[in-house]
C-alpha positions as CSV (number, residue, x, y, z in Angstrom):
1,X,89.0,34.3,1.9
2,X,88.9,37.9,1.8
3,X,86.6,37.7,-1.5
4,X,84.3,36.4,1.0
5,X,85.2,38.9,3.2
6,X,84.4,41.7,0.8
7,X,80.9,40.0,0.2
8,X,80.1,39.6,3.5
9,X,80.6,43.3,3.9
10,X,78.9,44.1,1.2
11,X,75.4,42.5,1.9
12,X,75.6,43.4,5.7
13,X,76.3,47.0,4.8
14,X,72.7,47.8,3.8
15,X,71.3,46.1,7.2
16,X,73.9,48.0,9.2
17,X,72.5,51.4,7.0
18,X,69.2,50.8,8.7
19,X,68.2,50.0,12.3
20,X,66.8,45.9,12.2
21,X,63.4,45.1,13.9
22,X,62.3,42.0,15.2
23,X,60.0,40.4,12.9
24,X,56.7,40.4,13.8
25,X,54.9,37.8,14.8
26,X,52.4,37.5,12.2
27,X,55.9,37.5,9.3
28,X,57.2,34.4,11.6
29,X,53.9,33.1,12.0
30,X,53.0,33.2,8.5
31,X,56.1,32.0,6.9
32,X,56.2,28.8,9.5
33,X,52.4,28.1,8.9
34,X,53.0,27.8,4.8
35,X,56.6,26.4,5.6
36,X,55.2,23.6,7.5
37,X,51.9,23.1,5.5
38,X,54.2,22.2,2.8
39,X,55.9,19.5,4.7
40,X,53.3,17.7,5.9
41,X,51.9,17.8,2.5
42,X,55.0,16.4,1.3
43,X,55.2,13.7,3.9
44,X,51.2,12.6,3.6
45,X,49.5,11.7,0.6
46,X,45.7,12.0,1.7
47,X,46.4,15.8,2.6
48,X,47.5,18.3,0.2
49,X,48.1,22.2,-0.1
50,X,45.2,24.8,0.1
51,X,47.3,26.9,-2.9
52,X,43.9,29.8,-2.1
53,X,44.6,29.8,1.6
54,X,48.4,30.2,1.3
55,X,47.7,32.6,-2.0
56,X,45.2,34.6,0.6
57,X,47.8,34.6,3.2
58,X,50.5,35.8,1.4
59,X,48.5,38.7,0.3
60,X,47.7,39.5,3.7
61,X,51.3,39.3,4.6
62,X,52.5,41.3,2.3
63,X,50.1,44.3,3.3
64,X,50.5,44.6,6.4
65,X,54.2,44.3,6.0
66,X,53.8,47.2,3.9
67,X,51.5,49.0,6.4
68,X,54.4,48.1,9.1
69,X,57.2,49.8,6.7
70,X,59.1,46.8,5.3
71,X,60.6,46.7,2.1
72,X,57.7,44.0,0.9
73,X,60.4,42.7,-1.9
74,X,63.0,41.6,0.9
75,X,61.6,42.1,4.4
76,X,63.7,39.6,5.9
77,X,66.4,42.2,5.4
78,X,65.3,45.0,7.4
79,X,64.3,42.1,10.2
80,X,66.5,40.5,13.0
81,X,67.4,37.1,11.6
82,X,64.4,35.0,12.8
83,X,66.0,31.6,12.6
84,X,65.6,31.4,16.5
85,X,61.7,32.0,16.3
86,X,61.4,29.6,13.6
87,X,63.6,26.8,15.5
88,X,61.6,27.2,18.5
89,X,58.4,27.3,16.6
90,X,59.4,23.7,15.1
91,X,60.6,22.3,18.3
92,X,57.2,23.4,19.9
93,X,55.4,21.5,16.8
94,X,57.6,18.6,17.0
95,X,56.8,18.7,21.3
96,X,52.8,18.3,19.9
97,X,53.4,16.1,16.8
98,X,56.6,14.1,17.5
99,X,56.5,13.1,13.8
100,X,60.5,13.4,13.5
101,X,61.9,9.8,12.0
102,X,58.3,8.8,11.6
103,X,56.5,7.3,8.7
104,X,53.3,8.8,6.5
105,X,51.1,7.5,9.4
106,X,52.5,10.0,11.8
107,X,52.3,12.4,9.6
108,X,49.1,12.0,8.2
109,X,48.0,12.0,11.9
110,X,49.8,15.5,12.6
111,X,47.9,16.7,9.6
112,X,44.6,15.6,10.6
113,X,44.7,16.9,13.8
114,X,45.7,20.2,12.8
115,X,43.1,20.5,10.1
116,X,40.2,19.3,12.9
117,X,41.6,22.5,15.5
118,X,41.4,24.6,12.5
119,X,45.0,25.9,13.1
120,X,47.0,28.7,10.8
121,X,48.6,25.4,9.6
122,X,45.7,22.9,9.2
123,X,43.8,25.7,6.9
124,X,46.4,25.6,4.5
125,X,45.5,21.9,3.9
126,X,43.2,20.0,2.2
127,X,42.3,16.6,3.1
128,X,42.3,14.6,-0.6
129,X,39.3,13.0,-1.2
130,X,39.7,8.9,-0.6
């Protein structure tokens, strides 16, 4: 118990050193768009991952995280712990694609649909040719 104490302390020490932002939207934005591309690659087979537009992304990410200040190694420690953004952000995609317990079919169709808007998420995908 207090060994986890001690490490507790220890990797809070250095977030308690500096003052935390919130993350910025474009951070939540971008991890959830890549996060979620991957998924509904995962759970369709006629769509897969856009490895350019995530690799194009990332890059982007990580400069203007660097033009904002962050530590572009570990950002996520000078930031207030997004989880909350990121549940909210799911529950908002789940309230548009209630894919949750679903089979490929749903997902497939999630996909689809975000490719066709041209969303952050949908251009992370590629439909695979039939």
């Amino acid at each position: 118990m207090i060994r986890i104490c001690t490490c507790l302390l220890l990797t809070t020490g250095a977030a308690f050193a500096q003052e935390l932002r919130p993350a910025p939207s474009y951070y939540t934005d971008s991890v959830f768009a890549v996060t979620m591309a991957e998924a509904l690659a995962q759970g369709c087979s006629r769509v897969g991952i856009n490895f350019g537009a995530i690799q194009d992304r990332m890059t982007m990410l990580e400069a203007r995280l660097e033009e904002d200040g962050f530590n572009t190694e570990t950002p996520f420690d000078q930031m207030i712990d997004p989880s909350p953004i990121f549940g909210a952000m799911q529950q908002d995609f789940l309230a548009k694609h209630p894919i949750e317990g679903k089979g490929e079919e749903a997902v497939c169709g999630a996909a689809a649909v975000e490719i066709a808007n041209e969303t952050m998420i949908g251009a992370l995908l590629l439909e695979a040719p039939e």
